[in-house]
N, C-alpha and C positions, 0 to 999 in steps of 0.2 A: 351708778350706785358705788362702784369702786372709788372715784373717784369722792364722792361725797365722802366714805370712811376715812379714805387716808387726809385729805383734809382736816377731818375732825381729829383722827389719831395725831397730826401735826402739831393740831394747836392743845390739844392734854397733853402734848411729851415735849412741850418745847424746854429747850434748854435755859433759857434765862431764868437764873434766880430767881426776879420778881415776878414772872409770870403768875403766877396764883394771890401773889397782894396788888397787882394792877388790874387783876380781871374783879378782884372784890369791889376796887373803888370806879371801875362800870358799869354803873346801874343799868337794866334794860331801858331802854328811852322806844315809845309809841305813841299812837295817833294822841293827840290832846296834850301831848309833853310842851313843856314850854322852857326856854331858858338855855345860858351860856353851854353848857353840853350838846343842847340842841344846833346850838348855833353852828358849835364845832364840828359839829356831824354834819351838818349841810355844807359847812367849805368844803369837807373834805370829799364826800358827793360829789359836789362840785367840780376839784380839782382832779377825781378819777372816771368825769364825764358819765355821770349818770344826773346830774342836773344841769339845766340850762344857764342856770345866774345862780348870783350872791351877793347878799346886797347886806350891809350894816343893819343891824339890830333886825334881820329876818331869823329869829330865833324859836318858830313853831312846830313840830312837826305834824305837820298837814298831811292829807292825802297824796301832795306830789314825793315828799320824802318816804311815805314807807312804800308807795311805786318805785321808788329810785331803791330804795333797801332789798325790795323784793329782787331787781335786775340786778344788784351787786350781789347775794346771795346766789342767783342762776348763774351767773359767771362764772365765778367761784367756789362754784360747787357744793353750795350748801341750800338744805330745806329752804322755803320759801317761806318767810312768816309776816314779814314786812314789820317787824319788830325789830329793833336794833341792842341783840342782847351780848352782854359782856364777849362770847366768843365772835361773836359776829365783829363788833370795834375793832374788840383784838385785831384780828386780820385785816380788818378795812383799814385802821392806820399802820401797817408794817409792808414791809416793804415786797412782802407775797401778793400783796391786796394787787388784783386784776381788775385794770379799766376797761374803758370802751373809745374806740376810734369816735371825736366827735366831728369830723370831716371837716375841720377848721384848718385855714391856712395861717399859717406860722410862721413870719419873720426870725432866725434865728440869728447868733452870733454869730461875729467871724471866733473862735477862742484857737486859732492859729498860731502858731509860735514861728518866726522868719529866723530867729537865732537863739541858741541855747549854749551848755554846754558841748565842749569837742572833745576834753581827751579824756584817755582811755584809763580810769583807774584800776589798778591792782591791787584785790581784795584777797584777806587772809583765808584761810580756809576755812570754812562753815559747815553746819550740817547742811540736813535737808531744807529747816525751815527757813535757815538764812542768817542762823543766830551763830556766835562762834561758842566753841566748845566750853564746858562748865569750869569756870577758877581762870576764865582767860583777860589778861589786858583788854582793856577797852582797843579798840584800831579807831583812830581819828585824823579824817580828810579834811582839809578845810581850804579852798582856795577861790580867794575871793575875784582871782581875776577872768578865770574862767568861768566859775559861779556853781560851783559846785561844794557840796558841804556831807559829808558822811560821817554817821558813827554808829561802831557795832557791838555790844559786848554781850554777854551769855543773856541776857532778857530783854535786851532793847533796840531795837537798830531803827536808825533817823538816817532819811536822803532826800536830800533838798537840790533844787536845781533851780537856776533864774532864767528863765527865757524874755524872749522880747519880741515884739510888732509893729516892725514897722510901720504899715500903712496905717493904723489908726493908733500907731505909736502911745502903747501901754508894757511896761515891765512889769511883769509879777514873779512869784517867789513861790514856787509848789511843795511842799512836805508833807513826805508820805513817814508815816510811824507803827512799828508794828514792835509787841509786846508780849510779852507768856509770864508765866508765875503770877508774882506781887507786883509785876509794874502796868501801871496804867494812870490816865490823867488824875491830876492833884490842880488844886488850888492856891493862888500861892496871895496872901491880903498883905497890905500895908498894912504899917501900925493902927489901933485901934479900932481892927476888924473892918477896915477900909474906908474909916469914916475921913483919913489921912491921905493923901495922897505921897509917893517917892518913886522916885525912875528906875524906868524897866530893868537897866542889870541892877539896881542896887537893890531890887526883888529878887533877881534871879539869883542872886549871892545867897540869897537866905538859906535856901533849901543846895545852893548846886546844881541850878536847874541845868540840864544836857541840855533840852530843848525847851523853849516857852515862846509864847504870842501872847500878847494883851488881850484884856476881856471884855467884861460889856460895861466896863467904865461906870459901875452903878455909884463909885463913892461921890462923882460929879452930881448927882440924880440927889444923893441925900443931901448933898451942900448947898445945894439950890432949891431945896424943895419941891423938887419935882416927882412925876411916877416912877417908881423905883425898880418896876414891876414884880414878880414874886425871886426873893434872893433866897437860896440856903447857900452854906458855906459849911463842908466838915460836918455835915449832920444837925446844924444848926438854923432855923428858920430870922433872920437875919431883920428881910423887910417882905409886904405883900400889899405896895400900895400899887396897884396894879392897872391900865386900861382896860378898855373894853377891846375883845379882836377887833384890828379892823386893819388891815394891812394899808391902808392908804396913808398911817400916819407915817413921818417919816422913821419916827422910831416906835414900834406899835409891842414892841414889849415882849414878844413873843419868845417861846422858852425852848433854852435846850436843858435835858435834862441827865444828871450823870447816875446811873442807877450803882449799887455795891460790886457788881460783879466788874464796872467794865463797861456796860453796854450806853449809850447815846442814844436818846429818843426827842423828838423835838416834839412839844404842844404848842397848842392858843394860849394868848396872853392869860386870859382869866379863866381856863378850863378845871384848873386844880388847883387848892391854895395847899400853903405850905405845909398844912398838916399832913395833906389826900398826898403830896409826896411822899412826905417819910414813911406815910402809911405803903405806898407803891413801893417803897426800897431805894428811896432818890436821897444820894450824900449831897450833891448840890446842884444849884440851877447858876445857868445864865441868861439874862429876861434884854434883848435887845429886838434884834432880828431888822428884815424880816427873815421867815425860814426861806431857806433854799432848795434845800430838798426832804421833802418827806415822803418814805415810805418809797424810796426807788425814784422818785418823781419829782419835774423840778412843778410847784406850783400853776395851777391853771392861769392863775392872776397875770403873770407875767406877761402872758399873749393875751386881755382881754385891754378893752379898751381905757377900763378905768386906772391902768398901770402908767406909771409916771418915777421917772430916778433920774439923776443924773449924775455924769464923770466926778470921782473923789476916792481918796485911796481906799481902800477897804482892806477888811481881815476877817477870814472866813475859818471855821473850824467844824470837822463832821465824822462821822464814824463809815468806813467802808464794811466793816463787819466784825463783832468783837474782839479785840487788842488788835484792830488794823483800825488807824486814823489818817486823818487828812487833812493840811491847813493849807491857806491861800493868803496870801498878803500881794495887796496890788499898789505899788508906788503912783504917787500924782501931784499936782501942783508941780509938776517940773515943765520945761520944756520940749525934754524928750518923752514924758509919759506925763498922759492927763488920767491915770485913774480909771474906773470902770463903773459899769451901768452893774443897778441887783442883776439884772434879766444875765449877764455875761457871768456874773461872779458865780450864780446857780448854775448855768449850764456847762461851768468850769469845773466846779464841784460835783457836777454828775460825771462831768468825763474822765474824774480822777475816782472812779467807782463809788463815789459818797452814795447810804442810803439815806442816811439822814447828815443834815446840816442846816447851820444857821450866820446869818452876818454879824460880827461883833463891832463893838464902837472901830470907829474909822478915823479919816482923818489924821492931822498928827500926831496920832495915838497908835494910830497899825503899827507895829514893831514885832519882829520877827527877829528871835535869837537863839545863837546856836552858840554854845559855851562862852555864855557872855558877851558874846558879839552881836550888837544889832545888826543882822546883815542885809538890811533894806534901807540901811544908812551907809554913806559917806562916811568914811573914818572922820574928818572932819567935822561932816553935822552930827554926828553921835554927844558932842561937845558942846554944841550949842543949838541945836531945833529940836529935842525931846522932850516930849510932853510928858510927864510925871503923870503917873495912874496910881488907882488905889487896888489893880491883882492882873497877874498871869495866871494863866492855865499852863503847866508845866509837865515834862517828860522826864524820869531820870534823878536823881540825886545823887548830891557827892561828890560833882566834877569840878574841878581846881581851874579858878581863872583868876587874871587881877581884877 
C-alpha cells in the first residue's frame, strides 16, 4: 500500500511544467478502444515486455492488452484496473515505467572505444554544479587533435570527446550539455522557415550557436513532397503530413518532442498532431527517428527479428534528464570509419545516460559544431563535402566565430 501511495503522490507532484496539459490530452483507452493511441500503447507494452509481439496496424485493445495493463499496473505499483488511464501512460511512457524480464537472449553491441582523448585539461574554478561563477568569461577548450572540445560559462557547459574503434572501425563524437536558468535547446530554420536550405555554420552564425547538430532535415521532405512528419518550430505548427508508426520504415517519422520548460520526450509518428502538442506544452518537434530510447529503454524492436539497419553516419540527440543532454554524431563512408547500425547508436545513447532519444537525418548531413566548427569534418572537407540543411538544434548564443 505504501508503495501504491508514493507512486501516485509522484505522478500528482511531478515537476514538469506540462504535466497536467499532457495527462489532459490522455484519454483513458479500454477493452473495445481502437486506433493510433492504441496502437502506441501496445508498442510500448511491448517494448516494456509485457506483450509478446507488435505488429503494424494491430491497433485494438483486446483482452491481451488490458491483461498486459493489468501486469504493468502490479509492477508498478498501482491498482489493477486493466484500463489505460491518463496517470497510468503517464508512467508507462517515462522513464520510472518498470518492465518485466522477458528471458530473451540479446545480441548486443560492441559501443567500446580503443582510443579517445589523453590529456589532462585544466579547468577554471566552478561551483558545485560545474557551472563557473555568475558575470564570468566564458573558458573555451578546443583541440582538435586530441579531440577534445569544452566550454563553460555561468549557464552552460558543453564537453565533447572523439573516440574511436578499431576492430569494427567506427569514430564518433559524444556531447554531453548541461544547462540552468534560460538556457536550453533552440531551433535554429533556414530562410523561409526551412522551406530553404544553407550550411551548417552559416546557421550557426545566425544565433552564435556555442553548440549545434543538424536536425531532422524536414525542409528536404517538403521539397520533394514527401511525409514531413508532424513539424512545430517556435510554437508554430509548421507541417503534419505524417506516417503511420511503424518502425520498419527506414525513416518512420517518429518524434522528439521539446516541451517550454526544457524537458525532451519522444512519441509515435502519428500519436498526437500538432495541435494535442501545443495543447501538452510542446515549442517544437522533430519527426525522423527511429527512437532510440524511450522511457530509460532502448526499444524492444531492436532484438526482434523484424529489426534490420545498416552502417551510415548518423546523428543522434536526447535528454538525460532536464537541462542535461546528449548528442552522438558517428562519421562513415570513410575508410577508417564505416558509420553505425540504429541497434549501436541506441545502446550508445543509453550508456551516455539518455532517458529519452531519437536518430536524426544522417548521412552527409550529420554535423557536429562547436563554435562554428564542424568538428566531424576535416578542415579540408568543411569546404567542399557539406550538405546544406534547412535547421540545427542549438545550445548557447552570442559566441563570436568567422
Amino acid at each position: 500500500m505504501k508503495r501504491k501511495l508514493m507512486v501516485l503522490l509522484l505522478l500528482l507532484t511531478m515537476v514538469h511544467g506540462y504535466a497536467a496539459a499532457q495527462l489532459a490530452a490522455y484519454p483513458d483507452l479500454t477493452m473495445g478502444d481502437s486506433g493510433v493511441k492504441v496502437a502506441a500503447l501496445r508498442q510500448r507494452l511491448y517494448d516494456l515486455g509485457y506483450l509478446d509481439s507488435y505488429v503494424k496496424h494491430d491497433d485494438v485493445y483486446s483482452e491481451d492488452v488490458a491483461n498486459a495493463v493489468r501486469a504493468f499496473e502490479r509492477q508498478n505499483g498501482l491498482q489493477e484496473t486493466g484500463v489505460a488511464s491518463p496517470q497510468v501512460r503517464q508512467l508507462m511512457f517515462s522513464s520510472k515505467a518498470q518492465g518485466v524480464e522477458t528471458g530473451e537472449q540479446r545480441l548486443y553491441e560492441d559501443i567500446s572505444a580503443s582510443a579517445g582523448p589523453t590529456k589532462l585539461v585544466t579547468l577554471p574554478q566552478r561551483d558545485e554544479q560545474g557551472f563557473l561563477p555568475p558575470g564570468s568569461q566564458p573558458f573555451i577548450h578546443a583541440d582538435r587533435e586530441d579531440g577534445r572540445w569544452i566550454y563553460l560559462s555561468d549557464a552552460l557547459q558543453v564537453d565533447i570527446s572523439r573516440y574511436y574503434q578499431k576492430a569494427h572501425e567506427i569514430e564518433w563524437f559524444e556531447a554531453y550539455i548541461q544547462t540552468r536558468g534560460e538556457e536550453k535547446p533552440y531551433t535554429v530554420l533556414s530562410e523561409k522557415k526551412g522551406k530553404t536550405v544553407q550550411p551548417p555554420k552559416k546557421l550557426a552564425q545566425k544565433f552564435g550557436s556555442v553548440f549545434a547538430i543538424t536536425d531532422d532535415y524536414f525542409g528536404y521532405r517538403v521539397h520533394n513532397e514527401k511525409y514531413t512528419g508532424v513539424i512545430l518550430r517556435e510554437g508554430e505548427i509548421l507541417y503534419e503530413r505524417t506516417r503511420e508508426e511503424n518502425r520498419k520504415n527506414l525513416q518512420p517519422m517518429e518524434v522528439m518532442a521539446l516541451f517550454e520548460d526544457g524537458t525532451l520526450q519522444t512519441f509515435a509518428s502519428d500519436v498526437f498532431t500538432g495541435e494535442e502538442y501545443l495543447g501538452m506544452g510542446v515549442t517544437d518537434t522533430w519527426a525522423f527517428g527511429p527512437i532510440l530510447v524511450q522511457g530509460g529503454i532502448v526499444p524492444r524492436y531492436y532484438y526482434s527479428k523484424e529489426y534490420h539497419s545498416y552502417r551510415e553516419p548518423r546523428c543522434a540527440f536526447g535528454m538525460i534528464e532536464k537541462g542535461k543532454y546528449a548528442a552522438l554524431v558517428v562519421t562513415g563512408r570513410k575508410d577508417d570509419s564505416h558509420g553505425a547500425y540504429f541497434k549501436w547508436l541506441a545502446e550508445k545513447m543509453l550508456d551516455m545516460g539518455c532517458v529519452e532519444a531519437l536518430n536524426m537525418d544522417g548521412g552527409n548531413t550529420a554535423v557536429m559544431l562547436f563554435m562554428g566548427d564542424m568538428i566531424n569534418r576535416s578542415v579540408a572537407g568543411q569546404r567542399k563535402s557539406v550538405r546544406s540543411v534547412s535547421g540545427l538544434i542549438g545550445f548557447g548564443q552570442g559566441a563570436q566565430f568567422e
